[in-house]
C-alpha positions in Angstrom: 107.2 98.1 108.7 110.0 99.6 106.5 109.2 100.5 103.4 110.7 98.8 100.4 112.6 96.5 102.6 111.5 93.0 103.7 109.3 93.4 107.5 111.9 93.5 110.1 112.2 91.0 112.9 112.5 92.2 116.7 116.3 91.1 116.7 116.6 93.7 113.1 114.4 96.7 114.9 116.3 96.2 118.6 119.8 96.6 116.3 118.6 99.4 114.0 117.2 101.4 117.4 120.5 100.9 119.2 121.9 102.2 115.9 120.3 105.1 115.3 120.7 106.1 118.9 124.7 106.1 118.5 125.4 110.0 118.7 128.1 109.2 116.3 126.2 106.7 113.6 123.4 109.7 113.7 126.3 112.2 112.7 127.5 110.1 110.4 123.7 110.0 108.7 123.1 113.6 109.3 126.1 114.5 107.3 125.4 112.0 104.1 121.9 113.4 104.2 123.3 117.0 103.6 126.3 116.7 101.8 125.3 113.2 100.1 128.4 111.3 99.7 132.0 110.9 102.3 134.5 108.6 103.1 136.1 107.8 106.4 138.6 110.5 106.3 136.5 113.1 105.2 134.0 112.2 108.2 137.0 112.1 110.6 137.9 115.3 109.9 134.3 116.9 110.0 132.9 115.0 112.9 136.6 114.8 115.0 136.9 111.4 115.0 139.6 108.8 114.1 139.4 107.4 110.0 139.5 104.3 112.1 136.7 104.8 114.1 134.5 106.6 111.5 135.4 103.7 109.2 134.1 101.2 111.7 130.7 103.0 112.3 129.8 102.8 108.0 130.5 99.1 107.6 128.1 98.8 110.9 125.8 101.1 109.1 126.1 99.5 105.8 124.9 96.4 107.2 121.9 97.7 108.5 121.0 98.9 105.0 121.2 103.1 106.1 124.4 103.5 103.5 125.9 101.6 100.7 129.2 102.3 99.2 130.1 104.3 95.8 131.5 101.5 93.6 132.7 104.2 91.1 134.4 106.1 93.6 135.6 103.6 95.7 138.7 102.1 95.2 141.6 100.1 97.2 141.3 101.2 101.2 139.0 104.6 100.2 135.3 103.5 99.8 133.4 106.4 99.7 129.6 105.9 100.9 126.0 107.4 100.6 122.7 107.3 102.9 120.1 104.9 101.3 116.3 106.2 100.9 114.7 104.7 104.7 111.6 105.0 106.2 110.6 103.2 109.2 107.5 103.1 111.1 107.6 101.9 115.0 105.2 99.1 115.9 103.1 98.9 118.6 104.8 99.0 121.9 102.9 96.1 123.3 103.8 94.2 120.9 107.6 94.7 120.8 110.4 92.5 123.2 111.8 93.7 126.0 114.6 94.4 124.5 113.3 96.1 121.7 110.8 98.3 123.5 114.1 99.5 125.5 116.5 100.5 122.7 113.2 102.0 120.7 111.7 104.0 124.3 116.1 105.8 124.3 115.8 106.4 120.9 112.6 108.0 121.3 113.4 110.1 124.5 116.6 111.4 121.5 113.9 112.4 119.0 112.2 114.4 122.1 114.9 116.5 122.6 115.9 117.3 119.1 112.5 118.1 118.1 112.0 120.3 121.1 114.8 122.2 119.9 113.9 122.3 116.5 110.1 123.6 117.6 111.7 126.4 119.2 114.1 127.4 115.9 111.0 126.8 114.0 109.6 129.8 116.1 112.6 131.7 116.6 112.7 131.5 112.6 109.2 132.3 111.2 109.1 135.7 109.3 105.4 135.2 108.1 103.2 132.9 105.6 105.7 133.5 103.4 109.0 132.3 105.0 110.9 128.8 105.2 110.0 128.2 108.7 106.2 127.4 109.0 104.5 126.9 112.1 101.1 125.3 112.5 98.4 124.0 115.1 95.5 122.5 114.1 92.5 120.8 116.0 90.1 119.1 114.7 87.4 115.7 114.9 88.4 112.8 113.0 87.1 108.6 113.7 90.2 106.9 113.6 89.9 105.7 110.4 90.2 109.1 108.9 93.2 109.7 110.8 94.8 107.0 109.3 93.7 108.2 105.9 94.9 111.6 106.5 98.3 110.3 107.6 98.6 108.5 104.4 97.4 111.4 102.3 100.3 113.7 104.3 102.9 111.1 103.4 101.9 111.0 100.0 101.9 114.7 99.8 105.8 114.5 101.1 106.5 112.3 98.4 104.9 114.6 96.3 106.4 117.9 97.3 109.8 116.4 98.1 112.8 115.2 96.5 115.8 113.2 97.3 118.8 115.0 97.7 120.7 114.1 94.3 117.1 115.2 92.4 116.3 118.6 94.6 115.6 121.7 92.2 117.6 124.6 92.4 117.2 126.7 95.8 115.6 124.0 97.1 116.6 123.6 100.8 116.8 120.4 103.2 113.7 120.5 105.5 113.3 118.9 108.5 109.1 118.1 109.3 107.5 116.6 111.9 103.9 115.4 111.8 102.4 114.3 115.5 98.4 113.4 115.9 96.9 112.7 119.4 93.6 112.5 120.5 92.6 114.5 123.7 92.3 112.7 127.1 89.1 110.6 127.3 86.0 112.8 127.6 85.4 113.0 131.5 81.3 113.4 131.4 80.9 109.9 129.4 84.7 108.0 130.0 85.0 108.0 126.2 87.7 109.5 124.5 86.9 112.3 122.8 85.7 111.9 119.2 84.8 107.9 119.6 
C-alpha cells in the first residue's frame, strides 16, 4: 500500500522499484530530501550530470508522484522541483508478478548494502546514550499480532517525533532509521517457530 495515494497496481510498483533503483533518480531524491528544493542545473552541477540528463530523470520522477514542481519558482525552461511526502510498504512476495518481484528483490539487495554501511557509521558514530547515533538490540516474545501493533505504534511514534523537512525545529538534524523484526528459526524440539 502507499499511504495517501490510491493502492498501486503491479504495473505502478514494477515502475516505481525500477525507479528507485536508478543510482541517479535515488541521487536526485537524496538531494531534495536534504536540501528541499533544485532545478536541473543546480542537480547537474552537484550530481555531475548533464541539465539534460538530470532534467529527464524529474519529469520521470514527477510522474511517479516522488516530486512535483515549484509553480512559484518555476518559470519559462527553469522548473524548479521538491520531493513529495512517500511511504511505501512492499507486499507480499508471493503475491507479486514476475516482473515485479524482480525489480523489487534489486532494489532490495540496494537497501542491503546501504544499510550495512549505515550500521557500521551508526557504530563508528555512537558517543553514548546521549549522542545522535543510537544503537539498539532488542529481543523479545511477541504473537504476531502484537508485532503488527508494535509496528504501528513505532510508525506512529515517527510521525510523532519527526518532521518534514520545511517544518524541522532549529538544530534538528536529518535522521536516517531503520526498524527490522524477525522471528527466530522454527523451534527445532517441536518444528514450531519460536513464539507460535
Amino acid at each position: 500500500m502507499t499511504d495517501g495515494l490510491p493502492e498501486m497496481t503491479s504495473l505502478e510498483r514494477t515502475a516505481l522499484y525500477k525507479s528507485l533503483g536508478n543510482p541517479l533518480r535515488r541521487r536526485i531524491l537524496e538531494y531534495l530530501g536534504r536540501h528541499g528544493e533544485a532545478n536541473s542545473t543546480v542537480l547537474a552541477r552537484e550530481l555531475g550530470e548533464s541539465s539534460g540528463t538530470t532534467s529527464y530523470h524529474l519529469r520521470r520522477l514527477a510522474d511517479q508522484r516522488l516530486i512535483e514542481e515549484i509553480p512559484e519558482k518555476s518559470g519559462g525552461r527553469e522548473r524548479w522541483w521538491r520531493a513529495l511526502p512517500f511511504r511505501h510498504t512492499t507486499p507480499d512476495p508471493a503475491a507479486m508478478a514476475p516482473d515485479e518481484y524482480a525489480a523489487a528483490a534489486r532494489l532490495a539487495h540496494l537497501k542491503i548494502e546501504f544499510d550495512t554501511a549505515l550500521y557500521h557509521r551508526a557504530h563508528q558514530q555512537y558517543r553514548g546514550p546521549d549522542g545522535w547515533a543510537q544503537v539498539q538490540r532488542h529481543g523479545t516474545w511477541m504473537t504476531r499480532e502484537e508485532l503488527l501493533s508494535f509496528t504501528r505504534d513505532y510508525r506512529a511514534l515517527l510521525d510523532r517525533y519527526g518532521h518534514p523537512r520545511e517544518e524541522a525545529p532549529e538544530g534538528a538534524r536529518p535522521m536516517l532509521m531503520r526498524y527490522y523484526a524477525v522471528p527466530e528459526p522454527a523451534d527445532e524440539r517441536s518444528g514450531e517457530p519460536a513464539g507460535s
